[in-house]
N, CA, C and O of each residue as an XYZ file, in Angstrom:
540
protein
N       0.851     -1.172      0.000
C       0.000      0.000      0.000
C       0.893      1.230      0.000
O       1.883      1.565      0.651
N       0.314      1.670     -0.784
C       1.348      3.521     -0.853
C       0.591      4.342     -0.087
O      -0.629      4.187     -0.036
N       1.379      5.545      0.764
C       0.326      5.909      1.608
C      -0.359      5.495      2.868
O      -0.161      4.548      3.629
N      -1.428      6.708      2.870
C      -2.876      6.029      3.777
C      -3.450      5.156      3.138
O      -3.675      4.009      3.522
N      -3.765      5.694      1.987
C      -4.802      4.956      0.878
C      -4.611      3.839      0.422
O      -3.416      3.715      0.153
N      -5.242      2.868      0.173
C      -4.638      1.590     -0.567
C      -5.637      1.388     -1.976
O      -6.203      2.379     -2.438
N      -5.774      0.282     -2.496
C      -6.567     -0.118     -4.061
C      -7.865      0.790     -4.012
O      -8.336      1.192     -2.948
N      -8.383      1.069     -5.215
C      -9.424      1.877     -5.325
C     -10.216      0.496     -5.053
O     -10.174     -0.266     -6.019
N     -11.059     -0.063     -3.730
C     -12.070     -0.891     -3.540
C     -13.168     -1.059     -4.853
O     -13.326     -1.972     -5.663
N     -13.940      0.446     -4.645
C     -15.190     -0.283     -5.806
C     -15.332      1.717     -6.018
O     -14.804      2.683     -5.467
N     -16.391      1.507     -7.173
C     -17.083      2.793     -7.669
C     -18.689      2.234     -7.585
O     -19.336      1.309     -8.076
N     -18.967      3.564     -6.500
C     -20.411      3.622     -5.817
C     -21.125      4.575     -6.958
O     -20.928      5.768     -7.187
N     -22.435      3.212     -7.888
C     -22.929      4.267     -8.900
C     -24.749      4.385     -8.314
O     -25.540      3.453     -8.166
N     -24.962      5.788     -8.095
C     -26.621      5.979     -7.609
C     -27.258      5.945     -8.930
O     -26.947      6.495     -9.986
N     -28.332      5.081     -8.581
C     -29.346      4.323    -10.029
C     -30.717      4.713     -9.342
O     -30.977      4.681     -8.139
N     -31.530      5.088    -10.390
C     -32.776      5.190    -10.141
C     -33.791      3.577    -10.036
O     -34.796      3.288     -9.387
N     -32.778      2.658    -11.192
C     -33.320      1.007    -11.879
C     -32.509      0.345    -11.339
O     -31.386      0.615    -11.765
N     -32.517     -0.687    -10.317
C     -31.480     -1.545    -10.295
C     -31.184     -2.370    -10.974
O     -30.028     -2.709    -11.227
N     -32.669     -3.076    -11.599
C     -32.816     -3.647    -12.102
C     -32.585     -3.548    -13.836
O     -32.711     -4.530    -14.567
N     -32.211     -2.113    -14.343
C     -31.727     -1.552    -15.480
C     -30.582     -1.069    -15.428
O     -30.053     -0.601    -16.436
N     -30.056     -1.089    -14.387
C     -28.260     -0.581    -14.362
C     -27.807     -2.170    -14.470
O     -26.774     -2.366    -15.109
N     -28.468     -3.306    -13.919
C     -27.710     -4.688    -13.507
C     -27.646     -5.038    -14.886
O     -26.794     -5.850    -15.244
N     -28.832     -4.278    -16.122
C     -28.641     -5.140    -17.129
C     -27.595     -4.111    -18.182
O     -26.852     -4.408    -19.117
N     -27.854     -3.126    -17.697
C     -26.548     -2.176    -18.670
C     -25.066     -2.773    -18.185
O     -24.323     -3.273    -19.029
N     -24.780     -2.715    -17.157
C     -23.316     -3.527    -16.422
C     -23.188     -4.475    -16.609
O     -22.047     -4.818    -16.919
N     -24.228     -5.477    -16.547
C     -23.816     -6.570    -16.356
C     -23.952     -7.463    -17.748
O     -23.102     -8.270    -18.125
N     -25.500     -7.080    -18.607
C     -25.529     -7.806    -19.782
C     -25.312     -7.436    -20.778
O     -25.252     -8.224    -21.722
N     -25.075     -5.835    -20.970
C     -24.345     -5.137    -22.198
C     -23.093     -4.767    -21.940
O     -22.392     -5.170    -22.868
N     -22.337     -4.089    -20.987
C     -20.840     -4.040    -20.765
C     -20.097     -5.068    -20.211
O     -19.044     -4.958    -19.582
N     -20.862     -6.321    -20.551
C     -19.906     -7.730    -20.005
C     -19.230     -7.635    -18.069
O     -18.300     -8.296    -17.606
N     -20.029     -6.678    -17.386
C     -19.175     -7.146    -15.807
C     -19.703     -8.408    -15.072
O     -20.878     -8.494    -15.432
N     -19.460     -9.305    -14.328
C     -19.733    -10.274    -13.802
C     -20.693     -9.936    -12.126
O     -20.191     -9.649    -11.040
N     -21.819    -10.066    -12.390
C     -22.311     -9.706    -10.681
C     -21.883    -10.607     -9.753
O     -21.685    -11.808     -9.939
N     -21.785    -10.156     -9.027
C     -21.430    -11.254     -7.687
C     -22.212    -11.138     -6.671
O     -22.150    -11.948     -5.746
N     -22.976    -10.231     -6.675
C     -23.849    -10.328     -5.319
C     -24.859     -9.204     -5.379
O     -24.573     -8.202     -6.034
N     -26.076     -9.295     -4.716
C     -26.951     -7.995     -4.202
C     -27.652     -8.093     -2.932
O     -28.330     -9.066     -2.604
N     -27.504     -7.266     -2.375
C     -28.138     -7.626     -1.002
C     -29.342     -5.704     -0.645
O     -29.066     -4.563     -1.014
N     -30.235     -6.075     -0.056
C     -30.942     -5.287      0.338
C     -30.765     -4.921      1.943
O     -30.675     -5.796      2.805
N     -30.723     -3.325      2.254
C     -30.440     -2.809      4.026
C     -31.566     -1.894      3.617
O     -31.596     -0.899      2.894
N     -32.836     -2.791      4.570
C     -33.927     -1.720      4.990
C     -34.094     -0.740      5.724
O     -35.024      0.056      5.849
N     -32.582     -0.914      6.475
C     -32.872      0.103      7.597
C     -31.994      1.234      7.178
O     -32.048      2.276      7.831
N     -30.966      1.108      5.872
C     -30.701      2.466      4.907
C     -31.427      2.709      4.307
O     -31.479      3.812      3.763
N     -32.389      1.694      4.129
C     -33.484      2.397      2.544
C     -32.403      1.789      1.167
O     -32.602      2.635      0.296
N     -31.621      0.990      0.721
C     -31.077      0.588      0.318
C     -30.836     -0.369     -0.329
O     -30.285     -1.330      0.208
N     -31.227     -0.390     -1.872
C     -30.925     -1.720     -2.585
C     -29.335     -1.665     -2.805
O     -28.711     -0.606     -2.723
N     -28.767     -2.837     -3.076
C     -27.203     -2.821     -3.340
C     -26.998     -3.758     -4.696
O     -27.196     -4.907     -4.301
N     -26.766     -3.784     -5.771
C     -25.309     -4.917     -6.781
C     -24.111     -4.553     -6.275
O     -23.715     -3.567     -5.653
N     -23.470     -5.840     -6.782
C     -22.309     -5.452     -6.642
C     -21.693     -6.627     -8.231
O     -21.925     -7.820     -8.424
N     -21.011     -5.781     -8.953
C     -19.984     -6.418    -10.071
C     -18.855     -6.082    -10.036
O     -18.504     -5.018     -9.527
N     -17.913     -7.073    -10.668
C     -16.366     -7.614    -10.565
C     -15.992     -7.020    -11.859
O     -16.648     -7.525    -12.770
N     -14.916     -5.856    -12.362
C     -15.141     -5.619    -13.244
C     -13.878     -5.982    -14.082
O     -13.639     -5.634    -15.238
N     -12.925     -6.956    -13.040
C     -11.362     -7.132    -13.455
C     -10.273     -6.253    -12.727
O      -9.081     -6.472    -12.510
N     -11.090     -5.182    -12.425
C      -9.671     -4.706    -11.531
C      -9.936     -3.900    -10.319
O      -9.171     -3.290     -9.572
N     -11.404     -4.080    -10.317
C     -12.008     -3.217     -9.196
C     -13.418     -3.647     -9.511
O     -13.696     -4.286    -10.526
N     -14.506     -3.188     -8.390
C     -15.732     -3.485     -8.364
C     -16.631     -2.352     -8.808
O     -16.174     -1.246     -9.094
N     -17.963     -2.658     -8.861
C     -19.255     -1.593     -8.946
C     -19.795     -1.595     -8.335
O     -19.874     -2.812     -8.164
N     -20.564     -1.094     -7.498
C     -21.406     -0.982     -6.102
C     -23.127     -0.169     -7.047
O     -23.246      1.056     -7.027
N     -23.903     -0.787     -7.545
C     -25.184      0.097     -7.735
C     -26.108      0.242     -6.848
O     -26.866     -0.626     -6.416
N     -26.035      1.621     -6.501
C     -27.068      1.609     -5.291
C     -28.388      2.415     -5.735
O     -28.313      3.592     -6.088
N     -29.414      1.814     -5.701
C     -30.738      2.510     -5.426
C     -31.397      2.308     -4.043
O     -31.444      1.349     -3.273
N     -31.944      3.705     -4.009
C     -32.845      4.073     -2.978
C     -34.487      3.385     -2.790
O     -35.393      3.664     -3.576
N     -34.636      2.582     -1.769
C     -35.585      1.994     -1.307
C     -36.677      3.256     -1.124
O     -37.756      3.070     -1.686
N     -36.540      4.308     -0.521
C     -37.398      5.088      0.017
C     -37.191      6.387     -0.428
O     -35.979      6.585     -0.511
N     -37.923      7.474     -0.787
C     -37.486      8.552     -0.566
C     -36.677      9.865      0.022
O     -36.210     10.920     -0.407
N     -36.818      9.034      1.469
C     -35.964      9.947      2.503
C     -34.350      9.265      2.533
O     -33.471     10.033      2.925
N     -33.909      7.773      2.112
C     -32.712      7.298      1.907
C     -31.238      8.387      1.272
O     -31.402      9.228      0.388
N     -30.407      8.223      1.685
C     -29.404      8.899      1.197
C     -29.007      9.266     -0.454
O     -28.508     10.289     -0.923
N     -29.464      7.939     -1.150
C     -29.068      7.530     -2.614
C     -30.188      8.215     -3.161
O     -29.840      9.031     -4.015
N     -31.542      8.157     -2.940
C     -32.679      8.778     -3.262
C     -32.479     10.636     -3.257
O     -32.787     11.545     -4.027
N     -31.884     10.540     -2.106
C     -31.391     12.317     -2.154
C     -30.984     12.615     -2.674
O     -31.435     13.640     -3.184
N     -29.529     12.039     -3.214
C     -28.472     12.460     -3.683
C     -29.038     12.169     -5.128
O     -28.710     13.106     -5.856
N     -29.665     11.349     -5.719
C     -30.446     11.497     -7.155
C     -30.838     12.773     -7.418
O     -30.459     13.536     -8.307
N     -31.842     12.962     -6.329
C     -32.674     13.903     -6.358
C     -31.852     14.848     -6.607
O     -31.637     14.860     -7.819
N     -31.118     15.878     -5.915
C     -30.014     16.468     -5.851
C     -29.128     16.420     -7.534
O     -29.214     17.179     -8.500
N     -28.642     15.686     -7.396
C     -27.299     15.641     -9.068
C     -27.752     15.052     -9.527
O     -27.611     15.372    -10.707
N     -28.573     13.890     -9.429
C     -29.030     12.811    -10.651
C     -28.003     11.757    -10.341
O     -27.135     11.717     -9.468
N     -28.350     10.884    -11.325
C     -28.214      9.636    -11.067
C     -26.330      9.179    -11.383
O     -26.024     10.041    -12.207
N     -25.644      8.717    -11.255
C     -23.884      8.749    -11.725
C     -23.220      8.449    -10.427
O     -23.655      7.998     -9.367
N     -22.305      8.745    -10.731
C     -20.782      8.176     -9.370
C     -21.518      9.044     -8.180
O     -22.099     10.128     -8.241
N     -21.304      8.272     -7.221
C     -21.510      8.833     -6.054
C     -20.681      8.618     -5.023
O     -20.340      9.568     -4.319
N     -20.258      7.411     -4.792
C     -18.717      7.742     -4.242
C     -17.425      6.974     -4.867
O     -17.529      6.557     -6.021
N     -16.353      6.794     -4.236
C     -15.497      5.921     -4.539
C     -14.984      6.043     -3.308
O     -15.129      6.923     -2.459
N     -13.991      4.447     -3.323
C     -13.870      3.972     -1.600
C     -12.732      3.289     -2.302
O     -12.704      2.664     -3.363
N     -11.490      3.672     -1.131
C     -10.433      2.852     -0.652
C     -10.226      2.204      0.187
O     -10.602      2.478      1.327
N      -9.443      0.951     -0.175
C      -8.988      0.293      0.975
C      -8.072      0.777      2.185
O      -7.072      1.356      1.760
N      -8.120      0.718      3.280
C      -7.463      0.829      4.137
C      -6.521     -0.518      4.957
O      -7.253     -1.504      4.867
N      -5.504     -0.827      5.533
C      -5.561     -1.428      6.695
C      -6.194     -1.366      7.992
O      -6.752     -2.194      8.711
N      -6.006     -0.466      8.049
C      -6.269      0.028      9.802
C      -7.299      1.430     10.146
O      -6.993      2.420     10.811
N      -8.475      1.163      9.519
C      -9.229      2.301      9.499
C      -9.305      3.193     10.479
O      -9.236      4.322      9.992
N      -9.429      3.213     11.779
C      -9.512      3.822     12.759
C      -8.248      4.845     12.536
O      -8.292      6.075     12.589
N      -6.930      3.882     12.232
C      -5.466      4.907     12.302
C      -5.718      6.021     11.499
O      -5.539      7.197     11.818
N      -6.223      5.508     10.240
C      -6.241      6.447      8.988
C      -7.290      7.462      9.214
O      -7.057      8.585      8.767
N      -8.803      7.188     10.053
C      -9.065      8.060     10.085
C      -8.675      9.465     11.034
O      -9.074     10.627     10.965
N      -7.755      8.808     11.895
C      -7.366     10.024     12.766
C      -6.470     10.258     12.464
O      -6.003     10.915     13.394
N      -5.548     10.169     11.485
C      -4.243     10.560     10.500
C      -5.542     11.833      9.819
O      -5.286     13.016     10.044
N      -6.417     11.609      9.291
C      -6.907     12.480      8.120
C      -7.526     13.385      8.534
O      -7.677     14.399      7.853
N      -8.132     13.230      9.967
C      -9.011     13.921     11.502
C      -7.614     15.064     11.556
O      -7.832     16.187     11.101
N      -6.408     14.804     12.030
C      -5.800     15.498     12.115
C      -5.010     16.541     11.456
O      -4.488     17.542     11.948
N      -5.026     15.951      9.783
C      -4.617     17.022      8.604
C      -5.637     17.796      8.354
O      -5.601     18.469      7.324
N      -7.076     17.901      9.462
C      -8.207     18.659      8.566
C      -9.337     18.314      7.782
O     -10.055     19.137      7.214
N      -9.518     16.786      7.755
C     -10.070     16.585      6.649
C     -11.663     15.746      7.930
O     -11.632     14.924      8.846
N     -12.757     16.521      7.291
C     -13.672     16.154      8.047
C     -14.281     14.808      7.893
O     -14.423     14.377      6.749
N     -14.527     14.341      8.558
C     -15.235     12.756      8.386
C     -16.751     12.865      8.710
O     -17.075     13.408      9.766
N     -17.564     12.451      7.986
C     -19.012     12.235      8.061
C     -19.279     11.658      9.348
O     -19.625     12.248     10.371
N     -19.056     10.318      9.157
C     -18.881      8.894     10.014
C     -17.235      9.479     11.599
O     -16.023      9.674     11.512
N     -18.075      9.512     12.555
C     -17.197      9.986     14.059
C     -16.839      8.220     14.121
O     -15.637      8.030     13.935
N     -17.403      7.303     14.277
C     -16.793      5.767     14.107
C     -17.054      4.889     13.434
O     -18.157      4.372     13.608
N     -16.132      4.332     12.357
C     -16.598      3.192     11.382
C     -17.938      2.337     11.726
O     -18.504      1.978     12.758
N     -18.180      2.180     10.157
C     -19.645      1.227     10.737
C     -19.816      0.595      9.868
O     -19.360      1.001      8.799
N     -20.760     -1.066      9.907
C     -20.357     -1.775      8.467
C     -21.007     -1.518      7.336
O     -22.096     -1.014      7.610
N     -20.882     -1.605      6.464
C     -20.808     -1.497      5.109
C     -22.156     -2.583      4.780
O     -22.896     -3.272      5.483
N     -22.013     -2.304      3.269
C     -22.568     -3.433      2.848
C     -22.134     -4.878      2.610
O     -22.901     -5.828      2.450
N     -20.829     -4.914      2.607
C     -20.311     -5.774      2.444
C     -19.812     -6.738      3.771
O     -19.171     -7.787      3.841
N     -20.521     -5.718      4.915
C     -20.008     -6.064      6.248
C     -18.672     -5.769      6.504
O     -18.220     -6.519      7.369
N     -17.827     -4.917      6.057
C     -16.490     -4.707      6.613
C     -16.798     -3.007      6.759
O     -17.645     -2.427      6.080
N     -16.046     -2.435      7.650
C     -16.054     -1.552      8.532
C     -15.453     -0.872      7.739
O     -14.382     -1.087      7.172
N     -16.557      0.482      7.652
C     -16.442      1.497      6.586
C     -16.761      2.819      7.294
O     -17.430      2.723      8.323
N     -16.361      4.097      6.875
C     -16.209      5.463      6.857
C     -16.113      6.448      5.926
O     -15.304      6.291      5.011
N     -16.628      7.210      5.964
C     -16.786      8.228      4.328
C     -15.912     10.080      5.182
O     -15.703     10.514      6.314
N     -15.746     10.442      4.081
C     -15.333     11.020      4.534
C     -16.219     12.472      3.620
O     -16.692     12.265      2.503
N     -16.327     13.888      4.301
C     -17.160     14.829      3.908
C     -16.669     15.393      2.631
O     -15.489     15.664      2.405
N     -17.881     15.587      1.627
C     -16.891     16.217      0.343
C     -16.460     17.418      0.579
O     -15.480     17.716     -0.104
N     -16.951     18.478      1.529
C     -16.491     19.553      1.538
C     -14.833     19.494      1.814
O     -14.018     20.368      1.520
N     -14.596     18.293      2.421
C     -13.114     18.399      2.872
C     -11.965     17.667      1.887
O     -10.757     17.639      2.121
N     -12.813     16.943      0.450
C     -11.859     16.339     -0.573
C     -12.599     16.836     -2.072
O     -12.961     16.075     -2.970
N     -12.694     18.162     -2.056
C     -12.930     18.768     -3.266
C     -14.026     18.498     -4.217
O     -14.043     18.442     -5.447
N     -15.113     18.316     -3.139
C     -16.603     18.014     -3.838
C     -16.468     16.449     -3.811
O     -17.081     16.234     -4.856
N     -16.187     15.485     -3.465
C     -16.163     14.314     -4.234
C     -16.270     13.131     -2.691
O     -15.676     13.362     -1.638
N     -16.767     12.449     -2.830
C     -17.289     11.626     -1.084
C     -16.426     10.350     -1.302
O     -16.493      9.568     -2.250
N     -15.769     10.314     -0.441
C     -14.420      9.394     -0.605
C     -14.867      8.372      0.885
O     -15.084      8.767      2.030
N     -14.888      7.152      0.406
C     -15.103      6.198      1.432
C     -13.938      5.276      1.979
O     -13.231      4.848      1.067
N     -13.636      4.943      3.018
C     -12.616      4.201      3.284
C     -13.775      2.880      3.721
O     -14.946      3.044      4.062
N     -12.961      1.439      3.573
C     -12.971      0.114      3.651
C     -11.904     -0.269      4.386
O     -10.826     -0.043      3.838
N     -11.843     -0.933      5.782
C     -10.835     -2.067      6.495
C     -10.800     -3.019      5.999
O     -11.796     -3.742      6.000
N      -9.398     -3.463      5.254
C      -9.527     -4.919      4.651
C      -9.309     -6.074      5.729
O      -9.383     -7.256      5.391
């Protein structure tokens, strides 16, 4: 790992269709799905595809008031975050706590994937919502 940062994990894309992004990704741009799981208590549908060198995360919004639903609402539908791997999330986030850089998330929490995740505020990485992953 170079850095704090390690492999670009996955690219988080907000979809209005899950069920029409799974077939644009998956059955017209050839990516392989590997999984989808639903979190009712984000309001949260999830895919996830393998794309060869990194993953896709498609998230649609279960509910209106959900985060992904906002953020549609808001910019429309496209990248919404991207997430690195970390080792040692906690270290890194108080390495990045301390250069200034604001964190959404005060303590990791799991993911969809169940590994212990943290985002960090775009105001503090130039518009753009940068997620960390503990491998």
């Amino acid at each position: 790992m170079h850095g704090r940062l390690g492999k670009l994990e996955h690219i988080g894309i907000a979809v209005r269709d899950l069920e029409e992004a799974k077939r644009l990704y998956g059955d017209v741009l050839g990516f392989r799905l590997t999984g989808e799981k639903e979190l009712p208590d984000r309001g949260l549908r999830v895919a996830f595809l393998e794309t060869g060198n990194t993953k896709i995360e498609l998230l649609q919004g279960m509910t209106p008031e959900s985060a992904i639903a906002r953020h549609i609402e808001k910019r429309g539908p496209g990248i919404q975050h991207l997430c690195f791997s970390v080792d040692d999330i906690r270290r890194v986030m108080g390495e990045l706590k301390a250069d200034g850089v604001e964190m959404i998330d005060a303590e990791p929490r799991r993911g969809a994937e169940g590994r212990l995740v943290a985002f960090m505020h775009p105001r503090s990485t130039l518009g753009v919502l940068l997620e960390l992953e503990e491998k």
